[in-house]
Backbone as a ProteinNet text record, in pm:
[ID]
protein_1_A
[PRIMARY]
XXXXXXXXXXXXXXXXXXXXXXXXXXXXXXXXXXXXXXXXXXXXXXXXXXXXXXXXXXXXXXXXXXXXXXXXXXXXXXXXXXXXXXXXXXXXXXXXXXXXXXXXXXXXXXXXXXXXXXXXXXXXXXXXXXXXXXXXXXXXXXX
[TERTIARY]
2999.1	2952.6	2825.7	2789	2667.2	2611.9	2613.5	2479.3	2428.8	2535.1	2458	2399.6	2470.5	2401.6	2246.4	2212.6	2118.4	2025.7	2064	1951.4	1914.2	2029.4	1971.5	1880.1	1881.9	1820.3	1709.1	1683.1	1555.4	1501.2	1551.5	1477.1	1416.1	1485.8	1406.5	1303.5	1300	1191.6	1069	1107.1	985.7	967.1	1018.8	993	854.4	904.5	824.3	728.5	694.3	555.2	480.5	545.2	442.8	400.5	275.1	216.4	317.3	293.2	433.9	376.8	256	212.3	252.6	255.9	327.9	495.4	539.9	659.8	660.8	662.6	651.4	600.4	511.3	437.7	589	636.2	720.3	864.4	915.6	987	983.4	843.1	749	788.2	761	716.9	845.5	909.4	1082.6	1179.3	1200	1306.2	1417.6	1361	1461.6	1300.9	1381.2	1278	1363.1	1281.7	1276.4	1219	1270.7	1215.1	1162.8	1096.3	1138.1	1001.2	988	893.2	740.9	644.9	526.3	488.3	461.3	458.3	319.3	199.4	95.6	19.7	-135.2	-169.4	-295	-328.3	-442.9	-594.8	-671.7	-804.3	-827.1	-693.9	-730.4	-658.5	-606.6	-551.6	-373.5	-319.6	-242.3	-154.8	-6.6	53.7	194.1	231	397.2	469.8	637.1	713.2	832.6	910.1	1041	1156.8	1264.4	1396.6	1506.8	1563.3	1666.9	1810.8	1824	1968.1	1974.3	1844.8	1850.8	1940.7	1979.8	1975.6	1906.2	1886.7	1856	1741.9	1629.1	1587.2	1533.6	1587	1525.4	1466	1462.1	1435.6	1255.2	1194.6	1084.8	962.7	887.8	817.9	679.2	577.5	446.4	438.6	350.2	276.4	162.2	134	-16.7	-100.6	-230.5	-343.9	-358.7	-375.3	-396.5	-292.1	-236.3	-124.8	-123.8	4.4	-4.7	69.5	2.9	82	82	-9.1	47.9	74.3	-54.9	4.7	-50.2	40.2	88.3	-108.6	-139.5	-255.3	-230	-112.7	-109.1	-37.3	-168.5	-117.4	-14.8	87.6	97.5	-4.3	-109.7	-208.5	-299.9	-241.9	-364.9	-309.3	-180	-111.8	-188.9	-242.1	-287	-196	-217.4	-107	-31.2	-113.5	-55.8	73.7	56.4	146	240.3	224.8	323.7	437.7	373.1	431.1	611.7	526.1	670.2	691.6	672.7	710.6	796.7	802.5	936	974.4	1007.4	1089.7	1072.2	905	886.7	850.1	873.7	826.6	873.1	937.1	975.1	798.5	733.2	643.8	519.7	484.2	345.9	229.3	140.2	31.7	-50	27	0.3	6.6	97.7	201.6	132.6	189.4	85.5	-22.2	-154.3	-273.7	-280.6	-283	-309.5	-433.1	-426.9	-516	-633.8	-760.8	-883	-898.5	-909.3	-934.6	-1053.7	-1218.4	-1311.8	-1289.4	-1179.5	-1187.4	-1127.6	-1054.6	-1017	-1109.3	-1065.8	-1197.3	-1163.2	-1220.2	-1180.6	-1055.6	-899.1	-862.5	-942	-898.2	-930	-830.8	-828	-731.8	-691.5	-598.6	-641.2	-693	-791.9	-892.7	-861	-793.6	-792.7	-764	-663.9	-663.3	-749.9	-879.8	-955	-1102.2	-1131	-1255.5	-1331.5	-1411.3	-1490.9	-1509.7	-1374.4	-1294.9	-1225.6	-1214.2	-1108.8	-1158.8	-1055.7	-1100	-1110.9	-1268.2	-1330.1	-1307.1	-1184.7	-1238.5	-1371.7	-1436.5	-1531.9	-1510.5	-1577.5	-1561.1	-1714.6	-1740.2	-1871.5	-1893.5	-1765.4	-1761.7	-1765.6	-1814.8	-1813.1	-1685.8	-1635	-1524.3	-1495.9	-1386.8	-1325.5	-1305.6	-1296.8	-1241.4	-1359	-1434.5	-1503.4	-1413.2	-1434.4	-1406.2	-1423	-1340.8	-1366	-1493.6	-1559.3	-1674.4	-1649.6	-1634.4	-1593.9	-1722.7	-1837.3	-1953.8	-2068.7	-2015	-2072.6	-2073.1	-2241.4	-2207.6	-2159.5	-2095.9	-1995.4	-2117.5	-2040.3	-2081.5	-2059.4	-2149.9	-2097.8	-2077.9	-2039.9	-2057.2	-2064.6
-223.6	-361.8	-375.1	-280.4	-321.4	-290.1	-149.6	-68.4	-209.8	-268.6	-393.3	-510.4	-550.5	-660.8	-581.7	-501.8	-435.9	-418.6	-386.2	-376	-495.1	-611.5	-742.1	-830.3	-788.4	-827.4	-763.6	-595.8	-537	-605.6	-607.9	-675.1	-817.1	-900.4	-1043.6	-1002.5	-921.4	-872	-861.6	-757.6	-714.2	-804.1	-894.6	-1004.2	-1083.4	-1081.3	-1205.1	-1128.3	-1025.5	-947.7	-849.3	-849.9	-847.9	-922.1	-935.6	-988.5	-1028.7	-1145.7	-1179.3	-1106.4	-1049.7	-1025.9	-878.6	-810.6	-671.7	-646.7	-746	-778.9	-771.9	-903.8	-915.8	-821.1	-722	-616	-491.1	-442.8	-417	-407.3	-532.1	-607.6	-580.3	-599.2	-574.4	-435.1	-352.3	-196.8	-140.7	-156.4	-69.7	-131	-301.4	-353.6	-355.9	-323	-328.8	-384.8	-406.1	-397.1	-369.4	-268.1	-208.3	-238.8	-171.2	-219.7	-80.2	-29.1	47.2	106.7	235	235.5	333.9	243.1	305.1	438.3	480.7	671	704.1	628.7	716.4	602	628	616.5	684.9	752.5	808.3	778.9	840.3	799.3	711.7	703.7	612	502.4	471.7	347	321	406.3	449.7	415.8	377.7	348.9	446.5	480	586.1	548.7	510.9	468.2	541.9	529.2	608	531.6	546.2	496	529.8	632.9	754.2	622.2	516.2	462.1	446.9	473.8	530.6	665.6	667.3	801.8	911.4	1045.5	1081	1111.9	1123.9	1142.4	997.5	887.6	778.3	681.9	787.1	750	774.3	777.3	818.3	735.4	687.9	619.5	560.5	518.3	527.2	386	288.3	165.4	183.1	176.5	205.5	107.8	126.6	70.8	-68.7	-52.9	-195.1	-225.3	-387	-417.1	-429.6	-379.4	-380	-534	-618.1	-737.7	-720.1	-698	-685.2	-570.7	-466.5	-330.8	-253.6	-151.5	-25.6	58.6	-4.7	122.2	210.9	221.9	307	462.7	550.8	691.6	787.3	854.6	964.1	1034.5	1090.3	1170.1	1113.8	1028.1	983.4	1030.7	1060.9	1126.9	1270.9	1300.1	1374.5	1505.6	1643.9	1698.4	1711.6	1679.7	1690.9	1555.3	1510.8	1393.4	1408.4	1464.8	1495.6	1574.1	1680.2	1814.4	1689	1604.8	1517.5	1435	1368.3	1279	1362.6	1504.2	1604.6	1658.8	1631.1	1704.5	1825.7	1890	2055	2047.8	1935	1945.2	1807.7	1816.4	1695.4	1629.3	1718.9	1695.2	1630.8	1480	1427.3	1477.1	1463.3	1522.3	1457.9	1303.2	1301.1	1384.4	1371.6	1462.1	1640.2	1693.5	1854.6	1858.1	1820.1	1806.7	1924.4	1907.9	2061.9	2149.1	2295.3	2364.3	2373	2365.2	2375.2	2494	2495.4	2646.1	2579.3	2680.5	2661.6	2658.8	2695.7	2723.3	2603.2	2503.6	2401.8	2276.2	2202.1	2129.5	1991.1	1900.5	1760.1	1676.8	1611.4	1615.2	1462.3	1416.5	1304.6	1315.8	1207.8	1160.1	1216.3	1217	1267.6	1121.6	1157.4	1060.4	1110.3	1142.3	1220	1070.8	966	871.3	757.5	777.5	685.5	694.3	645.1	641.6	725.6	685.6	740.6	939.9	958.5	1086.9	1203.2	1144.5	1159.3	1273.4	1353.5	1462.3	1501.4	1534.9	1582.3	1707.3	1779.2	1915.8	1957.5	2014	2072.8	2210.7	2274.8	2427.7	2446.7	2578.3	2663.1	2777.9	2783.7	2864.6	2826.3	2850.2	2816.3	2785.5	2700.4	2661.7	2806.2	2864.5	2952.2	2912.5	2731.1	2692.8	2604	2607.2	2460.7	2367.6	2231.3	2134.4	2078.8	2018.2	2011.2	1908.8	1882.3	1715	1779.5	1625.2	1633.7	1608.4	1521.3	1563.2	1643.1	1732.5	1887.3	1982.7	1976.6	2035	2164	2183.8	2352.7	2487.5	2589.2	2711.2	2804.5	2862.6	2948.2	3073	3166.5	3298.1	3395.1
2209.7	2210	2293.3	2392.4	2477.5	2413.2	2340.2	2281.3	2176.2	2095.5	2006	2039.2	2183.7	2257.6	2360	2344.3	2435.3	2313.6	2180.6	2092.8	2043.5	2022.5	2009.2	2129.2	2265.2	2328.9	2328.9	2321.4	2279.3	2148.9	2104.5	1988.2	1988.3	2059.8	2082.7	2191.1	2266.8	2355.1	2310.2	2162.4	2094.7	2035.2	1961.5	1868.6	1984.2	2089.6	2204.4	2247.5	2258.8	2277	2184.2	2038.1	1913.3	1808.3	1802.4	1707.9	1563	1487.2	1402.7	1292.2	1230.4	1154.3	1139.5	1237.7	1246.2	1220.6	1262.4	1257.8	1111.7	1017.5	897.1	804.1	876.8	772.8	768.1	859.4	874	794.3	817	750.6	573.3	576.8	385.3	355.4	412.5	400.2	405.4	500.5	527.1	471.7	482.7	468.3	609.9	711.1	845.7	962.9	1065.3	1150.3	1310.8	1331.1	1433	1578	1660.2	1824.9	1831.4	1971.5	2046.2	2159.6	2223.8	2334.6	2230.7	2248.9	2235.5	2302.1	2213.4	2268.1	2257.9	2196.7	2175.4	2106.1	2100.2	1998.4	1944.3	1820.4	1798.8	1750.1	1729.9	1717.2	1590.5	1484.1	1352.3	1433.4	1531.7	1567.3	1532.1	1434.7	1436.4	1538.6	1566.1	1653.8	1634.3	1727.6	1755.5	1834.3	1774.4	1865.3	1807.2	1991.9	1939.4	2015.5	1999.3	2022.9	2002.5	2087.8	2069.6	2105.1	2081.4	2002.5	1898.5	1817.9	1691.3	1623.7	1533.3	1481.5	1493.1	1514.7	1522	1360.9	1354.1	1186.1	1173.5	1212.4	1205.7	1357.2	1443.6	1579.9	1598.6	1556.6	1580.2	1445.6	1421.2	1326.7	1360.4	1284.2	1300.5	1238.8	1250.4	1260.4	1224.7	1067.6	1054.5	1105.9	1110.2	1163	1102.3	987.8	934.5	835.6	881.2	792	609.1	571.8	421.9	364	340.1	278.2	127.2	36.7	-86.7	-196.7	-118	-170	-44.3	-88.9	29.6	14.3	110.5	123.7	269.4	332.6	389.5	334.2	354.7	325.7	457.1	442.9	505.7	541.1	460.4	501.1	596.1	668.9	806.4	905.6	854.2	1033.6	1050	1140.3	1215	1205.1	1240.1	1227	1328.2	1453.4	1590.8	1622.3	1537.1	1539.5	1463.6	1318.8	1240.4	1250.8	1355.2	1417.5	1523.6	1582	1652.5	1557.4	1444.3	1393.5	1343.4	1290.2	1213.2	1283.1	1426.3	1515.4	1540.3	1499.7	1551.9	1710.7	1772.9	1895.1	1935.2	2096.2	2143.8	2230.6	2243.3	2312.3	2259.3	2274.2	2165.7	2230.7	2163.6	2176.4	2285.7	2374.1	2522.3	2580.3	2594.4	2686.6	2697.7	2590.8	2591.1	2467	2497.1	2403.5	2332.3	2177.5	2117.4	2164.6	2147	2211.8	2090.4	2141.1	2099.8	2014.5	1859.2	1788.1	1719.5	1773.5	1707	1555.7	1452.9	1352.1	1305.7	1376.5	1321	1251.2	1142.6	1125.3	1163.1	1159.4	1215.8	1073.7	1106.3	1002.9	934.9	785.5	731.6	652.7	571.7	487.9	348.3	303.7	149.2	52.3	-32.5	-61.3	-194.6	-248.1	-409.4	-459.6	-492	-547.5	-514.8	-438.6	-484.8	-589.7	-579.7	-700.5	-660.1	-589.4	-538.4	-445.5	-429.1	-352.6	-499.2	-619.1	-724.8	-776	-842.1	-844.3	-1054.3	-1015.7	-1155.8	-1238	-1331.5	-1366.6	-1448.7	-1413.6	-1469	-1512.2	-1598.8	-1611.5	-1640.9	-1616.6	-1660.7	-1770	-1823.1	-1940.2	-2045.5	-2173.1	-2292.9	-2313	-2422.7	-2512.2	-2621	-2606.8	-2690.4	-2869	-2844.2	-3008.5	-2987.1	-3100.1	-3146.7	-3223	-3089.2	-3210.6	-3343.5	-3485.9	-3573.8	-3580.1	-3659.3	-3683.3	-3850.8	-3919.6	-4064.2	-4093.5	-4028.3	-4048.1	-4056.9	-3988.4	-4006.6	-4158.7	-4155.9	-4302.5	-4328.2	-4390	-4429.2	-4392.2	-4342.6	-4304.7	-4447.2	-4475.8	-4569.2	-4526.2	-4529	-4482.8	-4563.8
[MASK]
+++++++++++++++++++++++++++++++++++++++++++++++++++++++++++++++++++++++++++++++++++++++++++++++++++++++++++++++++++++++++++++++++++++++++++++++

């Protein structure tokens, strides 16, 4: 009984010191809404929170940057990997806490951009066509 009166009081907590619009985006996107302690946040603005009276698997979750009210433009592919690495439990430790180590070979990450217009991806080829297409206007070959 405390653990439910302690999450209903966490929860009017958070209700009284977040924005209602986050709340409601929330609400839109999951269908539950959640409390819990801010863990981080990264260079897309991105927000991380966790709350181990959660389940375990559902204790941990991300707040994208900008709210989705009528369609979902938030991607997975903005999480960072250093973030992703704790958001799937390969590490209790966020990337506060122990900063990933510097590999010149790494490149800076971005988003996957394949479904937009402008990012979308074209096949091209450089080899000739094996079959010519038919044209009924083409006048006959004799051989």
């Amino acid at each position: 009984m405390t653990g439910n009166v302690g999450s209903f009081f966490g929860f009017l907590k958070k209700m009284a010191t977040t924005p209602l619009y986050y709340t409601v985006n929330k609400y839109v996107n999951c269908n539950e809404l959640r409390y819990g302690e801010l863990v981080g946040r990264e260079q897309f603005g991105n927000e991380y929170y966790e709350n181990n009276g959660y389940f375990l698997g559902r204790n941990r979750w991300i707040q994208y940057n900008r709210p989705n009210w009528v369609v979902l433009k938030s991607d997975p592919s903005e999480v960072p990997p250093e973030w992703h690495r704790w958001l799937h439990y390969m590490t209790d430790d966020t990337p506060i806490d122990v900063p990933p180590v510097d590999q010149k070979f790494l490149m800076e990450h971005r988003a996957n951009l394949t479904g937009t217009f402008a990012e979308r991806y074209t096949p091209s080829t450089t080899t000739k066509p094996k079959i010519e297409a038919w044209d009924p206007n083409a006048p006959a070959k004799i051989e």
